[in-house]
C-alpha positions in Angstrom: -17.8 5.8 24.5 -17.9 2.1 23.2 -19.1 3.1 20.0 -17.9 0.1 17.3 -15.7 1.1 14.7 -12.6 3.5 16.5 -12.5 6.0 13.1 -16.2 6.4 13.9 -15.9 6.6 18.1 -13.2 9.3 16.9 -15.5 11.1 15.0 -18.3 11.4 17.5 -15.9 12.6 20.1 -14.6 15.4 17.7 -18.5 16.2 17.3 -18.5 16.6 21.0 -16.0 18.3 21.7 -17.5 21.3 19.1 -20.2 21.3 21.3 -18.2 22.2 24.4 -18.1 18.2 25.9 -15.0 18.3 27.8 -13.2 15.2 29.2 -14.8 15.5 32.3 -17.9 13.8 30.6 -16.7 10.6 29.4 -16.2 8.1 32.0 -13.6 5.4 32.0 -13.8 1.7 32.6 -12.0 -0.4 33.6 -13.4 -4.2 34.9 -13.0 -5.8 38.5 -11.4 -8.6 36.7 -8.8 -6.6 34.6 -5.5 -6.6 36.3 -3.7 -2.7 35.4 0.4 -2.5 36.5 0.7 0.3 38.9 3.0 1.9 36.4 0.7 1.6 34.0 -2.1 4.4 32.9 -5.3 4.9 31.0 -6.9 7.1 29.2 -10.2 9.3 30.0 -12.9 7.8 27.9 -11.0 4.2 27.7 -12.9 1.3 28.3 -10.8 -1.9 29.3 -13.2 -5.5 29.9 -13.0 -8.5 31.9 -9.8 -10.5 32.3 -7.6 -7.6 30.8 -4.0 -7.6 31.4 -2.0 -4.6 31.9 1.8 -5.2 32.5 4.0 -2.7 33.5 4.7 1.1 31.9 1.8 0.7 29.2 0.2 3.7 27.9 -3.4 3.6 26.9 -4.4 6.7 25.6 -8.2 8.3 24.9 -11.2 6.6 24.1 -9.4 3.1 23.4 -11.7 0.0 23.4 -9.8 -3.1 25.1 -12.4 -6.3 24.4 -12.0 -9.5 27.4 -8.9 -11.7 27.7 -6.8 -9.6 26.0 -2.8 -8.9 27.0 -0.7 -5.3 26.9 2.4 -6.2 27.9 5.4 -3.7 29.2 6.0 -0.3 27.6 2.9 -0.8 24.8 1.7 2.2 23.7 -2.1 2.7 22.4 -2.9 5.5 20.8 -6.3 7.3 20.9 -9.5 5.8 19.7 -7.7 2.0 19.0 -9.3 -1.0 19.6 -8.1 -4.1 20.7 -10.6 -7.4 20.1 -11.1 -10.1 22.2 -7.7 -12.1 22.8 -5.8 -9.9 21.4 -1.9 -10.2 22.2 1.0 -7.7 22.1 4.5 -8.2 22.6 6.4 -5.7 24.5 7.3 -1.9 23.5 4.6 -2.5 20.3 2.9 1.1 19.2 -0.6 0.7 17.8 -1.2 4.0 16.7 -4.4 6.4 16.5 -8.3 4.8 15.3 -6.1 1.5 15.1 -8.4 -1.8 14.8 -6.8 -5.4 16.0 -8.6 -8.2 15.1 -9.5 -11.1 17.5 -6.5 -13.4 18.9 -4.3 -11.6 16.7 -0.8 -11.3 18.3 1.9 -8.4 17.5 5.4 -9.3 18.1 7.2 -7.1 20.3 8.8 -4.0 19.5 6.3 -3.1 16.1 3.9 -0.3 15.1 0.4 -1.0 13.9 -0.1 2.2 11.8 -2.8 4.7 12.1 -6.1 3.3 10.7 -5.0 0.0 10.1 -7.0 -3.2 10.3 -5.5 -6.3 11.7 -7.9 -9.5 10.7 -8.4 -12.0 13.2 -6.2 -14.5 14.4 -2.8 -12.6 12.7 0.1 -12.6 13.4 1.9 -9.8 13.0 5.8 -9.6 12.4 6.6 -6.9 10.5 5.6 -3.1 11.1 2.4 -2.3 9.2 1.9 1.0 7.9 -1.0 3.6 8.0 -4.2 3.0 6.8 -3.4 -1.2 5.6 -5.3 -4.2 6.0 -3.6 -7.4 7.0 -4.0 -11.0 8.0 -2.8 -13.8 7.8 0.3 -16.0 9.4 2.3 -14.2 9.3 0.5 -11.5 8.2 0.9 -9.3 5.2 -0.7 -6.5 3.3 -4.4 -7.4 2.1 -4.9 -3.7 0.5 -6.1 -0.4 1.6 -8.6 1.2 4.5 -8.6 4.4 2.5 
């Protein structure tokens, strides 16, 4: 499911699901390029592109949308329906939680949470915890407002 926006991927899944779609419908992806740690796992549904890196003891959970050249690095977690844009770079043990969005390039230092719904803006980076449902951008970033 590489639908665009994750809150939307989300709700089409949900729709789905009320219609009796199991799991065993959506297929994952993940390229001949990307390089996954063996102790590492995806999700059913996840779609990870070319030149992907996947260190060791990552968790990428349902439905999450990795674009090319971008870097998980040990014990990340991403929550269902996230999305990670091209380039994107996280430090170790970050959290991007559920219908997350990170902007292209952006880079998360290690050991943060993106909140749920959140919107990182391209080329950010992030050194603080940013909560639920916030833009920001910036370097470093910082609160640009509101998703709600």
């Amino acid at each position: 499911m590489c639908v665009g926006p994750s809150a939307s991927r989300r709700s089409i899944v949900r729709r789905f699901t009320k219609f009796g779609i199991g799991d065993d419908r959506y297929a994952t992806y993940v390229a001949r390029s990307a390089r996954l740690g063996s102790s590492s796992d995806v999700g059913v549904g996840s779609i990870l592109l070319d030149s992907v890196v996947v260190t060791a003891d990552a968790h990428i959970g349902r439905h999450v949308v990795i674009m090319p050249n971008s870097t998980i690095t040990h014990d990340d977690v991403l929550e269902d329906f996230s999305t990670l844009a091209a380039g994107v770079a996280l430090g170790g043990t970050v959290r991007i939680r559920e219908a997350a969005y990170i902007g292209m390039n952006a880079s998360v230092r290690q050991g943060l949470t993106v909140g749920a719904e959140a919107t990182i803006g391209m080329g950010a980076a992030v050194t603080r915890d940013v909560p639920d449902q916030q833009t920001w951008a910036g370097v470093p970033a910082r609160e640009m407002g509101d998703n709600a």
